[in-house]
N, C-alpha and C positions, 0 to 999 in steps of 0.2 A: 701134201703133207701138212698137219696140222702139229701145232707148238705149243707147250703149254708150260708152266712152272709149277711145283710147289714150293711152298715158305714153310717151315714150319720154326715156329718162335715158342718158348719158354716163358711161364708167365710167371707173378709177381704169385700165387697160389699151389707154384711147381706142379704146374699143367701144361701142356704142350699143346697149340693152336694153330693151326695147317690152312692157309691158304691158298686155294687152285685159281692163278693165273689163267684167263684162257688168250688163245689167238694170241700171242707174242710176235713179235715181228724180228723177223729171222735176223736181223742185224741187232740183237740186242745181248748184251753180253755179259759177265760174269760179274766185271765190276757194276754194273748197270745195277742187278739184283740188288748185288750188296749195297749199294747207295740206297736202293729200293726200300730196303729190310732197314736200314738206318734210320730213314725218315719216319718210315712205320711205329718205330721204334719211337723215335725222341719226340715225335706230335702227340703220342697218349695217345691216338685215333682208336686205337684197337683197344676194349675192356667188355669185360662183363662180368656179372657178378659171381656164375659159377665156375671160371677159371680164372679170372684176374685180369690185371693187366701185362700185356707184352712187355718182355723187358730184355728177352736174349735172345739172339741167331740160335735157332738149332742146325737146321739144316735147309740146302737148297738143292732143286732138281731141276734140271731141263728136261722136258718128255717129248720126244718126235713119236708121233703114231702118225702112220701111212693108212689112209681109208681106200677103199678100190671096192666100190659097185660091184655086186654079184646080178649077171642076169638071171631070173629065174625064171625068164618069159620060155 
């Protein structure tokens, strides 16, 4: 079973900016994120010129998709 997050954050330009998390590890949890999105937040890491910079939580997702091989042999 594969894990994954999306971020999605509000920018300083009132644009919305989505980042996919891949491979999460199963013990990691909700407030984990939001610390996550926090940091993101308050280092200015995240800018560019055509949406700005991060500055709000929008929203967060945890994704479980189950992969299973098809044989076509």
């Amino acid at each position: 079973m594969e894990r994954h997050f999306l971020l999605s954050f509000g920018t300083t330009l009132g644009r919305t900016r989505t980042l996919r998390i891949n491979n999460v590890r199963q013990t990691a949890t909700d407030a984990n994120m939001r610390d996550a999105m926090n940091i993101m937040i308050s280092s200015h890491a995240i800018s560019t010129l055509a949406a700005g910079r991060i500055n709000t939580m929008r929203r967060a997702q945890s994704i479980l998709r189950e992969v299973k091989p098809i044989d076509i042999s």
